[in-house]
Structure formats: structure tokens, C-alpha cells
N, C-alpha and C positions, 0 to 999 in steps of 0.2 A: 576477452570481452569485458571482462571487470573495468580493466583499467581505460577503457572504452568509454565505457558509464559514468564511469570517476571522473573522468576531461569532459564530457559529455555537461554534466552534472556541475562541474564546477566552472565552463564558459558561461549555463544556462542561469548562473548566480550570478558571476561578475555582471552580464549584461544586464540584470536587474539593478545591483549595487551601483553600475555608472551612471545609470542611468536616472538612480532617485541623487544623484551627488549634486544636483544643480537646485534639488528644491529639497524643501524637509521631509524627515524618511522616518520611519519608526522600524524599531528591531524588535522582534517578539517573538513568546514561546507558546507553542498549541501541544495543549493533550489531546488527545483523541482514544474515542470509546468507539469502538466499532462494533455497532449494536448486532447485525446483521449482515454475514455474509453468505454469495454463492458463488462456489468456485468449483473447474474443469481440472484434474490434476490427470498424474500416470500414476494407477494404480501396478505397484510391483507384484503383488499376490496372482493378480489375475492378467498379467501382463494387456493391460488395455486403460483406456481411457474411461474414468468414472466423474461424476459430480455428486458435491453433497452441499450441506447447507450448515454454516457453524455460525457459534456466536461470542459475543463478547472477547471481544480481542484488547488489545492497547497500541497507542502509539507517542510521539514526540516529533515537534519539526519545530524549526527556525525560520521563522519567516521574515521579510522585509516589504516595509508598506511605505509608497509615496504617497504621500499625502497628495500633493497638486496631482495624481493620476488617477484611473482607477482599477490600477495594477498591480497585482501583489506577488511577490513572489517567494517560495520555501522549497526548505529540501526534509524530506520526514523521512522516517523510519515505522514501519507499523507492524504490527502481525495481524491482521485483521481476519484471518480465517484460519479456525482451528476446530475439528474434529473429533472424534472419541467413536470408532465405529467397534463394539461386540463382535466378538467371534461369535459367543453362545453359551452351553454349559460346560463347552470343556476346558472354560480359562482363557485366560489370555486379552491379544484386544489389538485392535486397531488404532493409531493416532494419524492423522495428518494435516500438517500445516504448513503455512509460506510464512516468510518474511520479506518485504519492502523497503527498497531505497529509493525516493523516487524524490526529482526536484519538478517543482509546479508554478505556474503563471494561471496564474486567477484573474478575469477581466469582467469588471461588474457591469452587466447590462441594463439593472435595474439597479433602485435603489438600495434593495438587501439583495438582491440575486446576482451571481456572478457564472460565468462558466471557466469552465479548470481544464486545462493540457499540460500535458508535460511527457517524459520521459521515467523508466524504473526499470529497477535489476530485484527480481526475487530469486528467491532459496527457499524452494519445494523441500520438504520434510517426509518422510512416507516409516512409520515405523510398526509393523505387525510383529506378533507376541505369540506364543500358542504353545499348551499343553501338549496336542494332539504326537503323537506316538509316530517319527520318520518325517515331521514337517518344521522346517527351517525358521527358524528367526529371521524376519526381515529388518534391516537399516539402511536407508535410500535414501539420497540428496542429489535434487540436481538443479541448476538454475535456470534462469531466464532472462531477455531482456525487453520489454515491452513498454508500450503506450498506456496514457493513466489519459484520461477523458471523463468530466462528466457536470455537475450542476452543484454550486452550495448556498445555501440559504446561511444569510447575517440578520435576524431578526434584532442583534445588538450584539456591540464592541466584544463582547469577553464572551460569548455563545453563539456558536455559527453550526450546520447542521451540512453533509454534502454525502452525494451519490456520486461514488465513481465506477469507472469501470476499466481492468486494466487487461487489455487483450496481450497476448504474446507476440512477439515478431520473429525469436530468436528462442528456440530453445534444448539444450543437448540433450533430452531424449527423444528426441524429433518428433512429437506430440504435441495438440496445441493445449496452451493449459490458459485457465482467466480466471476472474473472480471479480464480481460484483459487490461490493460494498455500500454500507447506510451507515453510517458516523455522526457521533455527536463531535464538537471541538470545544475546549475552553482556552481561549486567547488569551496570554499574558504580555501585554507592552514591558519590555528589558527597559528601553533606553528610545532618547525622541531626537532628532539632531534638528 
């Protein structure tokens, strides 16, 4: 399924890249602060499906903008949802977090407003800790492969702001997991052709 994502991932660029080659295109780099997330994961402790709500995550993506469209397209990397859930007083502790690869097609409907599709493959994290006397350490990974959908605000060039949301379609522990994200972005133009 990886290498799925990867071909998946890398037609979903080309068809961007050919398609800005007839007019001028910019290549640029976005950080992204993910102020706020919520996300559905598999909790292993309790063998079932939980949600929680984390914050401030990071990310990084490559994007490519044609100028005569109003279509952009990248491929990112983010960790946008990360947790810290307490046992209690007997030590230990809860973390759980995903990470993102996910490439996007941005198509602006307004003048700052655009909406955003694409495709993404995460890597669920799950790791419990604990003093407690006959109770196991937990280490869990498992992934996914899902749809990124959702809204970004370009109030200007180098700061854009976006809501996405990435349901699961695919995922090996056969649970559905998502997360909801609110991101800030700072746009770096690389290179203008």
C-alpha cells in the first residue's frame, strides 16, 4: 500500500508539473503550524476506538503554482496531531500521534479562498508507559491511506491559513481513524520559471 501512495503521489505531481510547463509556474516551500487538531485513532490500552484533541504540530511541503491557473499543486509532510494523555499518580503516560504524506490540488474559488483535495498515507503512533505492578508497556504503529479535503484561506503570498480534514479509506487495524486539522502556512517562492 505504500508504494501505492508513492505512484499515487508522484502521477498526482507530474500532472500538476505538465501541466503549469506551457505557461509560468513558481516552485515553493510551505511551513505549516498546526494550531489545532482532532483526531479518531485505535487506542491499544483499551483495545477500541478513542478521539482526542492536540495541538501544535509542524510540517513542510513543496508546492508548485501556475501562475495563468488557479491551481496549485504540493506534496507535504506534517505531524499535525500529537497528544500527551496521563495515566495518573502512578507514573507513566500516554502519547499518540500521526504523521502525513499527502500530495494536494488547491483550486481558488475566490480571490483568497481556495478549496483543497488530494490523497495521504499516515503513520499512527500509539505509545503507553506505566509504573503500575503486571501492566505492559505499550509501542503501536500502524498506518493508513486516506483523503485530505477541505478549505484555505491566502489573505497574502507568503501567509495562507487552511482546514482540512483527512478521513481514512484504508486502514490495517481495521478501525476508522481521521483528524481534523486548522494550520497556519508561511509560503516560500524557491524559483519562478
Amino acid at each position: 500500500m505504500k508504494k501505492l501512495t508513492l505512484i499515487i503521489s508522484i502521477l498526482f505531481l507530474a500532472i500538476g508539473v505538465n501541466y503549469a510547463q506551457t505557461s509560468k509556474h513558481q516552485i515553493g516551500l510551505s511551513i505549516s503550524l498546526p494550531l489545532m487538531s482532532y483526531g479518531s485513532y485505535f487506542d491499544y490500552r483499551l483495545s477500541n476506538q478513542q478521539s482526542n484533541t492536540g495541538f501544535l504540530g509542524i510540517g513542510v511541503g513543496l508546492t508548485c503554482v501556475n501562475t495563468n491557473s488557479k491551481n496549485k499543486y504540493s506534496i507535504n509532510y506534517e505531524l499535525p496531531f500529537i497528544k500527551l494523555i496521563s495515566i495518573g499518580n502512578k507514573g507513566g503516560g500516554t502519547l499518540v500521534s500521526v504523521g502525513v504524506i499527502e500530495t494536494l490540488i488547491s483550486h481558488k474559488i475566490h480571490s483568497n479562498l481556495a478549496v483543497v483535495g488530494g490523497v495521504n498515507f499516515g503513520k499512527y503512533h500509539y505509545s503507553s508507559t506505566t509504573d503500575l505492578y503486571n501492566v505492559q508497556d505499550i509501542n503501536e504503529t500502524y498506518s493508513t491511506i486516506g483523503l485530505t479535503g477541505g478549505l484555505e484561506y491566502r489573505p497574502s503570498k507568503v501567509i495562507s491559513t487552511s482546514l482540512l480534514y483527512r478521513p481514512t479509506i484504508y486502514s490495517e487495524v481495521k478501525t476508522f481513524s481521521s483528524f481534523l486539522s486548522l494550520s497556519v502556512h508561511i509560503n516560500l517562492r524557491m524559483s519562478k520559471k
